[in-house]
N, C-alpha and C positions, 0 to 999 in steps of 0.2 A: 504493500500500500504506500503511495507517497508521502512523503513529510510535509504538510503544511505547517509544522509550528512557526518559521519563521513569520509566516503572512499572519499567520493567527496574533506571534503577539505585537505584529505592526497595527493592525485591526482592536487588539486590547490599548495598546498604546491610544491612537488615535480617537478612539472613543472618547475621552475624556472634550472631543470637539474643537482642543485649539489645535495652534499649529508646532507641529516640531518637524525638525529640519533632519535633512539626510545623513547629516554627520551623528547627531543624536542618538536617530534611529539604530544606526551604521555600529555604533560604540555600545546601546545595549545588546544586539546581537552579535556583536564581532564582527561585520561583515563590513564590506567599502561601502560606500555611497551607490557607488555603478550596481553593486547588487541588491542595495537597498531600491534602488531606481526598479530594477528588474521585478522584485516582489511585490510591486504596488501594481505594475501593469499586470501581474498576474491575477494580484488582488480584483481589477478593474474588468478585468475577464466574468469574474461572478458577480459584476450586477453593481458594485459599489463603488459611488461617485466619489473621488477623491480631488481635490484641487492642490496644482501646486504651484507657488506662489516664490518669485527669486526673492532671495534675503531673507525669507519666514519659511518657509517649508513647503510640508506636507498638512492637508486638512480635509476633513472630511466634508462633505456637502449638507451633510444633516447628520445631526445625533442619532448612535448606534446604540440602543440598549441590548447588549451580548446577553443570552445565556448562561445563567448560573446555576448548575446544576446540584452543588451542593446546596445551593440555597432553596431549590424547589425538592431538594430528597427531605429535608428538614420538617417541610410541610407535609408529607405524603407516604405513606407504609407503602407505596407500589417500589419496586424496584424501578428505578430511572438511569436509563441511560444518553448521555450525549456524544451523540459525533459532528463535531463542526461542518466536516464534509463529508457526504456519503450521497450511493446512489443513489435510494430508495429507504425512505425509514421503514413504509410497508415490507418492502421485498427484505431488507435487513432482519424484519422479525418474522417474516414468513419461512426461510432460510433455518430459522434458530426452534423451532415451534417443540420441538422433543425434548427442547434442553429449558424453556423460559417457564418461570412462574408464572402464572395468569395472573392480569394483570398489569406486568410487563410495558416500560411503555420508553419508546424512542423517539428525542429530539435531534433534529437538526437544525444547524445556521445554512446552509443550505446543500441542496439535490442536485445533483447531477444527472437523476434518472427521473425525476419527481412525474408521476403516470399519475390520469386521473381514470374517469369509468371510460371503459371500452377502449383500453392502452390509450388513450390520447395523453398528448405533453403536457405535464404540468409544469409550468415556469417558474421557477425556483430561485430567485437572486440572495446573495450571501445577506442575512440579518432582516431581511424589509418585507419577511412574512413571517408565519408561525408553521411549522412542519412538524407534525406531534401523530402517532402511532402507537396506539395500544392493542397489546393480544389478550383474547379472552380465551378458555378452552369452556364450551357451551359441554355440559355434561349431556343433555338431552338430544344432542345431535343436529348435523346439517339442515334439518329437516324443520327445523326450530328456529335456524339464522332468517331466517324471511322476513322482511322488512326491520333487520337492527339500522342499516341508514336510517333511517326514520327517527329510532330512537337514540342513537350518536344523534341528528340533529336537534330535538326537543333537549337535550341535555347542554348542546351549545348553546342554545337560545336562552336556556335558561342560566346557566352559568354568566352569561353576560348580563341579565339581568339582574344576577346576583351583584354583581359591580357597578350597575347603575347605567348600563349600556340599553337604553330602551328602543324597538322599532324595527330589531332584526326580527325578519319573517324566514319562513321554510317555502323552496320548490321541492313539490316529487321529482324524485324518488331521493334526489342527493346534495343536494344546495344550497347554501345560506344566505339570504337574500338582503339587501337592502334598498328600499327605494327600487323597486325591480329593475335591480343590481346585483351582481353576484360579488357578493361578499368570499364566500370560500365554499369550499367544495369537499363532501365526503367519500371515501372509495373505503367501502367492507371486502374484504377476501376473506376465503375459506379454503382449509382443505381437511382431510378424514377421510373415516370408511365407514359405508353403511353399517349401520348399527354399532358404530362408536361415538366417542366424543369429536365434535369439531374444535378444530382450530381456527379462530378467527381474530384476524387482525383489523382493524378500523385505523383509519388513517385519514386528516385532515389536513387542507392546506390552507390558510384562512390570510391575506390580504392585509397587513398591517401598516406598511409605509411604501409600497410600490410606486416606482414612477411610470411612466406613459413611456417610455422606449425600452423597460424591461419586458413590457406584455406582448405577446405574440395570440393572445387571448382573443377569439372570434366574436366575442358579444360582451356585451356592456359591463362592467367592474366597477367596483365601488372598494376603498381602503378601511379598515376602522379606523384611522386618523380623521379621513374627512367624516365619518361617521359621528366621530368626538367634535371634531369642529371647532376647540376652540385651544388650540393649539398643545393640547395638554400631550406630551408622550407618552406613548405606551407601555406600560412595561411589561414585557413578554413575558418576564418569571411567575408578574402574578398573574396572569392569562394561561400560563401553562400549568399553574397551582389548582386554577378554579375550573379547570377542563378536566383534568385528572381526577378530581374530588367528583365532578360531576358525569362523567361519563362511569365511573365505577360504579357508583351510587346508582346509575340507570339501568346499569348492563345487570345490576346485581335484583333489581325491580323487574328488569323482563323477567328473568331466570324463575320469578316468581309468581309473578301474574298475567304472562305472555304481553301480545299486544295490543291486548284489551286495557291494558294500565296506559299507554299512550295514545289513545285516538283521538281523545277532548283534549290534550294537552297538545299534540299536532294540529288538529286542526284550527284551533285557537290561534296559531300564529302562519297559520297557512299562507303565504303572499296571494296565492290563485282564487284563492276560497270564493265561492259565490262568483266568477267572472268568465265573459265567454273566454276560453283554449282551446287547444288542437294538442291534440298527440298524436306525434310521428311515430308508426309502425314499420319499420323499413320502408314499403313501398305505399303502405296506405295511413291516409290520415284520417282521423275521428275529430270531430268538432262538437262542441256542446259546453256547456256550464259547469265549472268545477265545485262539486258536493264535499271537498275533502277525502278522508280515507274513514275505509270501514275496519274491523276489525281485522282483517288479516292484511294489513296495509298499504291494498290494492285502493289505486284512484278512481273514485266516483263520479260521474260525468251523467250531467241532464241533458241528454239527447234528443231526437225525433222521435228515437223509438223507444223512451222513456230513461230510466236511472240505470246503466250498466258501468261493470266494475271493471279495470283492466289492471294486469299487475304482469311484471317479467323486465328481466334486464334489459330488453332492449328499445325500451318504450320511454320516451320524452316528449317534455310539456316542452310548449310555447306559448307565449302572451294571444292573443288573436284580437285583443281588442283594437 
């Protein structure tokens, strides 16, 4: 695996927002200038805007609040791990599923592989999201994962709520909305054998301080910065404190009373709820008025030909209004 410490702690250094100069840098790492030069273009490769300024330095363009891992293990009986850089936090605990605790749960500063539903690319820049991946092993089997997106999202929703973050909505099947916007985005995997326990990893990418030439993003985004609106920084450790407390808390409530414990709590925050949509079926689309989900947390639509439920992985909303 390659060594990023040096960039990592030019990245800690910098953080602090002012400016420090090449030689600085150059002398807490031991390395010249020319090399220090080299780490920051590489730095700048993952997404992070750095200026540099003759006579004063090196600076960052906007404050970096890093990952603190012992600071978030403090808070949290889950086993947590951090890797600054990695491909896939999902695919990293999917990888590991015979050896982790349930529970289990992987940040990154940023992806290299970062996948959303249906392998598409998840855009990943170093610090300016939130990348967090939890495995659960569901004792009742595969057969039982069916609609946990759902309930990963009523636990986002609600954990930001618990921080005073009010107005974030849910799209089916996997979405987190703002101002119909997408906020971030959930991807559940699984894997087992009939009539064993699943393994399942749930994994979110959630939009923290993105700019407009990191996204390669096909449809409209929205940051929780602008969200906040009034210039307060985010801090990611207590977002990854209150995700963690909360997604356990939820996965451990399905385990218990299926998905009949989140339907009123979903549809409650539903972005679609009550408006006309379309859902893409590969080649065919369905139109009609979104009712929410029913208990098995397939999507409800008032149609022509009355209330029909649709539910499977390859089915997605759109707006039609």
């Amino acid at each position: 695996m390659k060594d990023h410490s040096a960039k990592l702690t030019v990245l800690k250094i910098l953080s602090d927002g002012s400016f420090h100069s090449g030689e600085s840098l150059g002398s807490v790492l031991g390395i010249s200038r020319a090399a220090v030069s080299k780490h920051i273009k590489g730095i700048q490769l993952w997404g992070v805007d750095i200026f540099r300024v003759q006579g004063k330095g090196y600076q960052l363009a906007q404050p970096l609040c890093m990952l603190d891992v012992e600071r978030i293990q403090q808070e949290v009986t889950n086993p947590v791990e951090l890797h600054p850089i990695i491909d896939s936090t999902n695919q990293y605990l999917l990888d590991r599923t015979e050896s982790l605790e349930s529970g289990t749960v992987c940040l990154a500063e940023y992806q290299a592989q970062g996948r959303g539903r249906r392998g598409r690319k998840w855009v990943s820049p170093f610090g300016a999201n939130l990348y967090l991946s939890m495995y659960w092993r569901l004792d009742a089997g595969m057969a039982a994962a069916m609609g946990l997106s759902l309930v990963v999202g009523v636990a986002i929703v609600e954990a930001l709520e618990g921080l005073g973050i009010e107005g974030v909505k849910l799209k089916w099947p996997n979405d987190v909305y703002y101002q119909d916007k997408k906020l971030a985005g959930i991807l559940v995997e699984m894997s087992g054998q009939a009539g064993g326990a699943a393994n399942i990893v749930a994994g979110m990418g959630m939009n923290i301080a993105m700019k407009d030439r990191d996204s390669e993003v096909d449809q409209p985004w929205v940051t929780l910065n602008e969200v906040m609106a009034d210039d307060h920084i985010i801090d990611r450790n207590q977002l990854s404190i209150a995700f963690i407390h909360a997604w356990q808390q939820a996965l451990r409530n399905y385990e218990q009373v299926g998905m009949q414990g989140f339907v009123k709590r979903w549809n409650s925050v539903d972005n679609f709820i009550n408006r006309p949509v379309k859902l893409i079926m590969g080649q065919k689309t369905v139109t009609g008025i979104s009712r929410g989900i029913d208990d098995h947390g397939g999507i409800v639509l008032e149609t022509n030909q009355g209330m029909e439920t649709y539910i499977g992985g390859e089915i997605s909303l759109r707006n039609n209004e």
